[in-house]
Residue, then its C-alpha position, 0 to 999 in steps of 0.5 A: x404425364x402418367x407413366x412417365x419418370x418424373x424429372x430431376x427437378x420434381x423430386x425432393x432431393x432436388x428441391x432442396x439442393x435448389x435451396x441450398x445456396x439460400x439456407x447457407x447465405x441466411x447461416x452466413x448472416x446469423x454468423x456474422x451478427x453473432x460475431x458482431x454481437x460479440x465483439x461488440x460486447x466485448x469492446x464495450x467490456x474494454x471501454x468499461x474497463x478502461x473506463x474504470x481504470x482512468x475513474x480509478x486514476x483521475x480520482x481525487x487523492x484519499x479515496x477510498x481505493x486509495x485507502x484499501x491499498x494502503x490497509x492491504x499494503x500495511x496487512x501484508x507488512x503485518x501478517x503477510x504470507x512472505x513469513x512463510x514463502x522465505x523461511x531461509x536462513x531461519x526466517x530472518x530475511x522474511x521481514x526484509x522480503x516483505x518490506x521490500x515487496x510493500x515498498x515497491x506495490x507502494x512506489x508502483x502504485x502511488x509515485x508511478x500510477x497515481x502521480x500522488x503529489x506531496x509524498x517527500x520520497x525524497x533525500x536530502x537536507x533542508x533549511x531548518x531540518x536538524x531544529x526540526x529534527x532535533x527538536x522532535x527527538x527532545x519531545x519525544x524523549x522529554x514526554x515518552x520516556x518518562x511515561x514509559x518509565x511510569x507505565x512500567x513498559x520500558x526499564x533504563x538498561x543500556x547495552x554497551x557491548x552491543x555498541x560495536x553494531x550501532x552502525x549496521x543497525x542504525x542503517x537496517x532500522x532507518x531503510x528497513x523500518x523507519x522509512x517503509x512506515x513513513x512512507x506508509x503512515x506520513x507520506x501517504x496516509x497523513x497526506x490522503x487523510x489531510x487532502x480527503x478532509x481538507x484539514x492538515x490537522x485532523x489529517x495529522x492525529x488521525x494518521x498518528x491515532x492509526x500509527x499507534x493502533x498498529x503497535x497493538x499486536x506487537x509483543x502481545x494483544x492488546x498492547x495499550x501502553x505500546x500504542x499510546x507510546x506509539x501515537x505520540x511518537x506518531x504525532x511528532x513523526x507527522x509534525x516533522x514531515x509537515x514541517x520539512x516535506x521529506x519522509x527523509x526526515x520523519x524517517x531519521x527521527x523514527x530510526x533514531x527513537x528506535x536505535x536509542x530504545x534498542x541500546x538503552x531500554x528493555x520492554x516489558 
């Protein structure tokens, strides 16, 4: 009535402490359907992911993820920062440190991740390994060296006072040098290169071809004697991980190439 206080539940504050328990029951909803969304999109981030990394897993050997592993691996090998990170004692130790980095991402990666078949991480002695062995070590003897010769890229000179260090560098070159590079270009570029072409030939040049190209900076740029040299030698390499199925012994043969070349010959 006119006159009269109006009651507590007539005014504004009123009112809309009435509403209150509705506002706060609708914020509770639109929380949680943003939660829900939320998780949700992440779960479906994971399930993508995961998804991903079993395409990546499951693919067929020789994809091209496995091919860009491989040129990183070979790149870090090359022009690796590692040159820099351990410059002690007068950096001799990088190429060590690098080697053994590239090894294990490879080990990792292939042997452990990818369960790559075929790759002859292996050591040991097979029927017929020391004809193979020998034989290839005769070839490249017969065809490099007299084409090295004519080339003008070697120069018979032995160094017989250095003898006395063939042992320790024999073992150096073959874990550190020889074997790294066929586990790289044999065991997994030849074996790639052969199953994504179905073709064990073609497999075998391309990966030699490429063998050979990566010798092309050494010593200078561009190194076309180095890498033609390098590719036959590569072809051999190939021929004897084809025939024994061990990078054991296409390594022994890339160790003994270089161990003869470092006592018998300079470069030019």
């Amino acid at each position: 009535m006119p006159g009269e206080p109006s009651t507590p539940a007539d005014s504004p504050p009123a009112r809309f402490e009435a509403h209150q328990p509705l506002l706060g029951h609708v914020g509770d909803i639109q929380l949680t359907r943003a939660v829900d969304r939320q998780t949700d999109w992440r779960s479906k981030d994971i399930r993508h992911r995961g998804d991903a990394d079993q395409r990546f897993l499951s693919a067929a050997p020789g994809s091209w993820p496995d091919l860009f592993i491989l040129l990183a691996i070979w790149v870090t090998v090359k022009f690796g920062p590692s040159h820099w990170l351990w410059p002690y004692p007068g950096g001799r130790l990088a190429y060590v440190f690098t080697v053994m980095l590239a090894v294990n991402i490879a080990i990792a990666g292939f042997l452990l991740l990818r369960r790559t078949r075929d790759i002859g991480y292996t050591i040991g002695w097979g029927t017929h390994w020391t004809l193979y062995i020998l034989g290839a070590l005769t070839l490249i003897a017969c065809i490099v060296i007299p084409l090295g010769l004519r080339l003008h890229f070697l120069v018979y000179s032995p160094h017989l006072s250095q003898w006395k260090s063939v042992l320790p560098l024999s073992f150096a070159i073959l874990f550190f040098t020889a074997w790294p590079e066929e586990l790289l270009f044999r065991g997994l570029l030849q074996n790639f290169l052969s199953r994504a072409s179905n073709n064990n030939t073609a497999g075998w040049i391309i990966a030699s071809i490429l063998f050979g190209l990566s010798h092309i900076t050494n010593m200078h740029f561009p190194n076309w004697r180095y890498v033609l040299l390098a590719t036959i030698a590569g072809l051999f390499y190939g021929w004897t991980w084809r025939k024994t199925g061990s990078i054991f012994a296409s390594a022994i043969v890339h160790a003994s190439v270089d161990i003869l070349w470092h006592f018998l010959f300079l470069t030019h």
